[in-house]
N, C-alpha and C positions, 0 to 999 in steps of 0.2 A: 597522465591525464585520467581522470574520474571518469567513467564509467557506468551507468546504469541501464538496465539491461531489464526491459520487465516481460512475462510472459503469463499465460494462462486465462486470461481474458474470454470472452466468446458471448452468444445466445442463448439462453437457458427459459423454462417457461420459472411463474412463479411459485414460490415455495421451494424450486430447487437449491445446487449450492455449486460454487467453484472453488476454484483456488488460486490466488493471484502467488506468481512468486515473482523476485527482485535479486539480483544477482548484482552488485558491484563489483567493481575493480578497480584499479589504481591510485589505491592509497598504501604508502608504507605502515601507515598505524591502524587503520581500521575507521573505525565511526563511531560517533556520538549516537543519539539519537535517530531511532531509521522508520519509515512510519509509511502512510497512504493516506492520501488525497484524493478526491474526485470532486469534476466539472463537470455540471449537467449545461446546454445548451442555453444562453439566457442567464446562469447562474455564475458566480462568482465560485472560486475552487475554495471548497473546504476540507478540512482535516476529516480523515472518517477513524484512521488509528494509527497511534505513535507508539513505539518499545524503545526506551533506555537500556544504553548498554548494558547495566546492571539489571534490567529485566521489570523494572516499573512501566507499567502501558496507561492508556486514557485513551478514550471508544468517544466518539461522538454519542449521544444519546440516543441517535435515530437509530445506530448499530448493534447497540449495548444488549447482549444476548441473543445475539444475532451471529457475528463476528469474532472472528479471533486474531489477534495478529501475535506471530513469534519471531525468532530470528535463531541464526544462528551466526555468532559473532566467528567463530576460526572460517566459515568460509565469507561474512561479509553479507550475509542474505538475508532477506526478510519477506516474507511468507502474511497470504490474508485469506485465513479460510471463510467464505461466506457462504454459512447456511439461509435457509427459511426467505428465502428472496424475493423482494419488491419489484413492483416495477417502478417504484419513486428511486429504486437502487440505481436503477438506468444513469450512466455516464462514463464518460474517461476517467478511467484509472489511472494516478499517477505516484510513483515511488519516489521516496526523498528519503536523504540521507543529509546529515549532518558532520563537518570534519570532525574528525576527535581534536585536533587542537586549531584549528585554525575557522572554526564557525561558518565555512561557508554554506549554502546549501548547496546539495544538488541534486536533479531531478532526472527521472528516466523519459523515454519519449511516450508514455502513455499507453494503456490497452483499454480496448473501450467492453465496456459490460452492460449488455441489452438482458431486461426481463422484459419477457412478454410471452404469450402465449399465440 
């Protein structure tokens, strides 16, 4: 059974930075595509960054030199470093992974990220 595991979330004022990480587990082959999400309250859940196994990414715009996201494929992980923080940053963070052969998604149960001062 798939597994997502997210941590590193919390309250931060703005300008500051965190770091989301993502831990899977239970897949024999790994993962396609592993990336973060966030739903602000009222909002529909949008992409903020996605990394292909082979290491091609895509940033939302609002994040785009702001954010980083990497992974590391032999443990399965995927990492969001957020500098320079909003308080429009404000919401649930959410990890998704993608099977490597079977397309399903799956998602971790969320860490929510407050700016504010």
């Amino acid at each position: 059974q798939v597994q997502l595991v997210e941590s590193g979330g919390g309250l931060v004022q703005p300008g500051g930075s965190l770091r989301l990480s993502c831990a899977a587990s239970g897949s024999r082959f790994g993962f396609a595509d592993m990336g973060w999400y966030r739903q602000a309250p009222g909002v529909q859940r949008a992409v903020v960054a996605t990394m292909a196994r082979g290491g091609d990414t895509t940033y939302a715009d609002s994040v785009k030199g702001r954010f980083t996201i990497s992974r590391d494929n032999a443990k399965n992980t995927v990492y969001l470093q957020m500098n320079s923080l909003k308080p429009e940053d404000t919401a649930v963070y959410y990890c998704n992974a993608k099977g490597r052969f079977n397309n399903i998604d799956y998602w971790g149960q969320g860490t929510q990220v407050t700016v504010s001062s």
